[in-house]
Structure formats: C-alpha cells, structure tokens
N, C-alpha and C positions, 0 to 999 in steps of 0.2 A: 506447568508450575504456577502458584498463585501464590502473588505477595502479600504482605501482611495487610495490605488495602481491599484484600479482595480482586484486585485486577489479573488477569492471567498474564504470564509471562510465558511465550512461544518456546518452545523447550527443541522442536524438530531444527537439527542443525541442516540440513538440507534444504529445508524451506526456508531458514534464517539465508542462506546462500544466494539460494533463486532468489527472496525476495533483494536483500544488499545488492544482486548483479541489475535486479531491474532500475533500484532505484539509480543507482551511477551511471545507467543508461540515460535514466531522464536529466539529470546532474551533467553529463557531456550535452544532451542533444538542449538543454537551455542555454548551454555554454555558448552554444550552433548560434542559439536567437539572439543572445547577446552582440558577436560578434559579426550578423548577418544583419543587424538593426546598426550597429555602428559603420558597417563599411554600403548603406544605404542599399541593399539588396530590393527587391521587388516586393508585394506584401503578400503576393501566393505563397512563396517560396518561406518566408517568414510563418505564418499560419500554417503551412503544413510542419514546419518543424517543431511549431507548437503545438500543433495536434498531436504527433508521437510522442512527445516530452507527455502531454496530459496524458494519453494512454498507457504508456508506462509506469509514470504513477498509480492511474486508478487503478490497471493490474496489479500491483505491486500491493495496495490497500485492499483489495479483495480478495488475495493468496493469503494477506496475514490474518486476515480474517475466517476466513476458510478455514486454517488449517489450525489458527485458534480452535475453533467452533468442533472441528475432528477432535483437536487434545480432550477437549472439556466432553467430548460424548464419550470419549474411550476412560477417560478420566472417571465417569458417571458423577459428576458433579451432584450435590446432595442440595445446593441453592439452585436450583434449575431455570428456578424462577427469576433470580439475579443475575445470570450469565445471558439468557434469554434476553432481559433488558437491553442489558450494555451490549448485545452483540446486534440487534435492533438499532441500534441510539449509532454504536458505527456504520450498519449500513449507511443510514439514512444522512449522515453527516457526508458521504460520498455524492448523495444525490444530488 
C-alpha cells in the first residue's frame, strides 16, 4: 500500500507480526539494561544485553525493509526509480 506521500505502507500482516514480536523483544531485553545498570551488574553482562537488544532491532529494520522492497516488486511499482531511492536511503540509515 502507498500513502498519499508516496511512502509505502507494509500491507503483510505476518510480517507486521514478526516484525512487532521482534521489536518488544528489544523493548523487554532494554528493559534487562536498564534494570542491570541500576542494580550495578558487571559491564559484560550489560553489553551483551545490549548487543541482543541492537540485533533485534536491526533485524526487525531489515525484515521491514525486505518485505517492503517484496510488496513494491510484486506491486510492479511504476516510480521504480523512487522506491529504489527511499529503499537505499533506509538501508543505509541502518549502517
């Protein structure tokens, strides 16, 4: 689906799923760092909780992405060239 901005809107309700269960993964495991940084925990132990919280995010940005980039080809998008952009311009905001 594309809104009247031109922006697509994720239409797969499956992937809207997976993607919401990942992101409330990283949402509890920050929860972890908050409450492992308050009760003075080690800073291994911290940093790795961190590091799963980031990787569920950045998967979570690149399944919306993905499966973006699926709708707009099965879509045959007719700005090819403007989908192309703004699908570029999100990778690279992940880098």
């Amino acid at each position: 689906m594309v809104k009247g901005n031109g922006a697509h809107v994720l239409s797969d309700t499956e992937q809207i799923e997976a993607i919401a269960k990942r992101v409330k993964r990283a949402q509890g495991q920050l929860g972890a760092v908050v409450r492992m940084l308050e009760e003075g925990r080690n800073c291994d132990e911290i940093v790795t909780q961190m590091s799963a919280a980031s990787k569920a995010v950045n998967t979570a940005a690149f399944t919306l992405i993905s499966a973006s980039l699926k709708e707009c080809i099965v879509e045959g998008k007719s700005n090819e060239d403007a989908v192309t952009a703004q699908l570029q311009k999100l990778f690279l905001s992940l880098a």
